[in-house]
Phi, psi and omega in degrees: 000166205190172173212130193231157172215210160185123168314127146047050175263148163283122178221093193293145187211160200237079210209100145182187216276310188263173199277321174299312205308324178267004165254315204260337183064152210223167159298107164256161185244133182234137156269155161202154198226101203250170124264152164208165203274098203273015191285311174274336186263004173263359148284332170276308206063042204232122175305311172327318162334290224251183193283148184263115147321280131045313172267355167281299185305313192295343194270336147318306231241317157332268192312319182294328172311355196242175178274168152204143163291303195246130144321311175304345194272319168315323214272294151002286169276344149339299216268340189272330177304000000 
């Protein structure tokens, strides 16, 4: 098992505690961290092999895309998408 990720993505979100925070909404820079099993595609080298980014981002752009009071709560549906 191994753990891949992705850095500093950009994302706008609609996330606090008060109600403007949650109408105009702000910019986030988000990290993630998945495990995953790195055992066949670091042998192969084969794209097919390995994990699609693609879905941490969408999983990202998703959650955030909803209202939340807490980051934490965002940060949650990311790992729930």
């Amino acid at each position: 098992m191994g753990k891949i990720g992705l850095q500093g993505v950009a994302v706008f979100g609609y996330i606090g505690v008060a109600e403007e925070e949650r109408l105009i909404g702000r910019n986030f820079l988000v990290d993630i961290e998945v495990e995953y099993p790195l055992e066949v595609s670091s042998k192969s080298d084969d794209l097919k092999d390995t994990f699609n980014y693609e879905i941490l981002l969408q999983a990202i752009n998703i959650a955030f895309s909803k209202k939340h009071n807490l980051l934490e709560a965002a940060a949650f549906a990311t790992g729930s998408e």
